[in-house]
N, C-alpha and C positions, 0 to 999 in steps of 0.2 A: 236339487230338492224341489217334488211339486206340494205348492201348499196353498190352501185355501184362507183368505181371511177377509172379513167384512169390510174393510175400508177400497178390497180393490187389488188389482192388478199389481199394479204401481208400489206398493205396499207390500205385497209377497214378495215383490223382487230384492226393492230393499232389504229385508228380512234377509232373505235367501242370501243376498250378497253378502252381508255382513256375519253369519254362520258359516262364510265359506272364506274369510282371510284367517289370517297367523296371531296372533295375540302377541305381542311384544312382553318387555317387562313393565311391570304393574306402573301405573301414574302417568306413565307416556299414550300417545295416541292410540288405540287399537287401529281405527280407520278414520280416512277423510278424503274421500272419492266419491268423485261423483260419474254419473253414469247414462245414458241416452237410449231411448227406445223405439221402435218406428214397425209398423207392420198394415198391412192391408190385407183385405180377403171378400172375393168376393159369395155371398149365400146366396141361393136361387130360391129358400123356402124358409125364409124371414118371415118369424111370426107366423106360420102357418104355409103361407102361399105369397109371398113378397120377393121379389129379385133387391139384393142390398149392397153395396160397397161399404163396409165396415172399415175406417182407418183410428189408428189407436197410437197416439205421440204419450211418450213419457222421460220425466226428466227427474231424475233422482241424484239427492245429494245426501250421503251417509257419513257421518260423524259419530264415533264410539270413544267409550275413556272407562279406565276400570275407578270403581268408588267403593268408597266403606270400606269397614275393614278386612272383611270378606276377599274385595280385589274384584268381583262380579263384572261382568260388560254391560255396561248400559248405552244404550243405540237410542241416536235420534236422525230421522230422516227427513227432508224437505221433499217434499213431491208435487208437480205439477203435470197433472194426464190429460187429456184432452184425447175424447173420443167421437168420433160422427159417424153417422147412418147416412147414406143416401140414396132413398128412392131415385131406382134409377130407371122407372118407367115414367118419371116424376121431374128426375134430375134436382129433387128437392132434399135437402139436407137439417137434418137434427143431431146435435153437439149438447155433451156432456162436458164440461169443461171441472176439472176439481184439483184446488190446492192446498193442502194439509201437511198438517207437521206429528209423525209417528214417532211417540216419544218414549220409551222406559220409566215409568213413576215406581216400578218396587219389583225388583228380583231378588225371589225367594228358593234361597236351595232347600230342596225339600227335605234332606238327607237319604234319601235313595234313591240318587243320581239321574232324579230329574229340575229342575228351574221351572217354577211359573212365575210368568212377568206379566204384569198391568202396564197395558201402553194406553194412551190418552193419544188422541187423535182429533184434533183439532181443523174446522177451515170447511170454507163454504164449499157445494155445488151446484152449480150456475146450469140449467140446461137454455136451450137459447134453439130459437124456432127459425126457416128457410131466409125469413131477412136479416136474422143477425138479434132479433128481439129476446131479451130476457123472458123467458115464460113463466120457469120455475125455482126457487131457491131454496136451499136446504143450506143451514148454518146455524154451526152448532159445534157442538164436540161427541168423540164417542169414546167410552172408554171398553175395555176389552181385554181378556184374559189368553192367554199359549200356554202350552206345554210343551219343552223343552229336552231333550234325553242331552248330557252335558258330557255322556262317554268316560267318566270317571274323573274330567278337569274343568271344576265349576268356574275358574277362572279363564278359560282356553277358550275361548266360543269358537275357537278354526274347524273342532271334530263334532259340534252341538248337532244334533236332529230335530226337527220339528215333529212332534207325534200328535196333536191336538190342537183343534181352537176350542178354548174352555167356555168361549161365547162372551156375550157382550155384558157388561157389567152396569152400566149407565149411559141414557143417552139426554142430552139437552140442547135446547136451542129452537131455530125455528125449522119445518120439514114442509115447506109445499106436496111434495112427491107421495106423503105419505097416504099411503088408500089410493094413488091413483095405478095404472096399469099401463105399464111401458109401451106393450102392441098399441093396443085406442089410441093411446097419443102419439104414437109415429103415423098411424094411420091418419087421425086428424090434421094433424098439421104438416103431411110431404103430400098429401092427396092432390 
């Protein structure tokens, strides 16, 4: 399953994994696996005209259980991504570090075999400049809506599809990042 969602990488996958096991019988665990991510790539036209070493670590832990009287699966994920850039005409390095808790607050069967679910997503992002220095932080929480195709078993999540991000629903807390512009500031601070 590829799918888009505002929190991030880390966050789809979760998702993705947890649409993609067996649903047991109701009250028992659905899932509680956890899972490891690791990739590198190198771009030659970063930002425009930048050579970049892009490494992207992820650490996901997914916990499911069905609730209500419905029977529904409600998913909650621990994630911890850590992403870094490194000008490598520079050999300087910029790091995205983020760890958040993706949680299920309300799945609604819609009755025509689709679920939308509000997940609340919690936990800072730390960005952090070539010596290790905090530069920027964002912490807060975001909350955020899916849509769901459930294949005819709103209790089943093993055959679910993802068809939609319904978009962001609330966001609070504090956002250094906000209004600024990722290129400038890798430029800035790997030059």
């Amino acid at each position: 399953m590829n799918m888009s969602r505002t929190i991030g990488l880390a966050g789809a996958m979760a998702v993705a994994f947890a649409f993609s096991i067996v649903a047991p019988a109701a009250a028992a665990p659905i899932a509680n696996e956890h899972f490891h991510e690791s990739e590198s790539e190198v771009f030659d036209d970063f930002c425009g005209d930048m050579a970049v070493l892009f490494q992207h670590e992820a650490d996901v832990h997914v916990v499911a259980k069905s609730r209500g009287p419905e029977g529904l699966a409600y998913f909650a994920a621990n994630v911890r991504v850590i992403d870094s850039w490194t000008n490598l005409a520079t050999e300087k390095t910029f790091t995205i570090e983020r760890t958040f808790l993706d949680k299920d607050q309300r799945v609604t069967d819609n009755g025509d075999g689709t679920l939308t679910i509000l997940i609340k997503s919690p936990g800072p992002q730390k960005v952090y400049g070539p010596d290790g220095t905090r530069l920027f932080l964002d912490a807060g929480a975001v909350w955020f809506e899916i849509l769901v195709d459930h294949a005819g078993t709103p209790t089943d999540p093993s055959d679910d599809e993802f068809l939609a991000d319904l978009g962001v629903i609330k966001v609070t807390g504090r956002a250094d990042t906000e209004g600024r512009d990722f290129c400038e500031d890798f430029r800035e601070f790997t030059a």
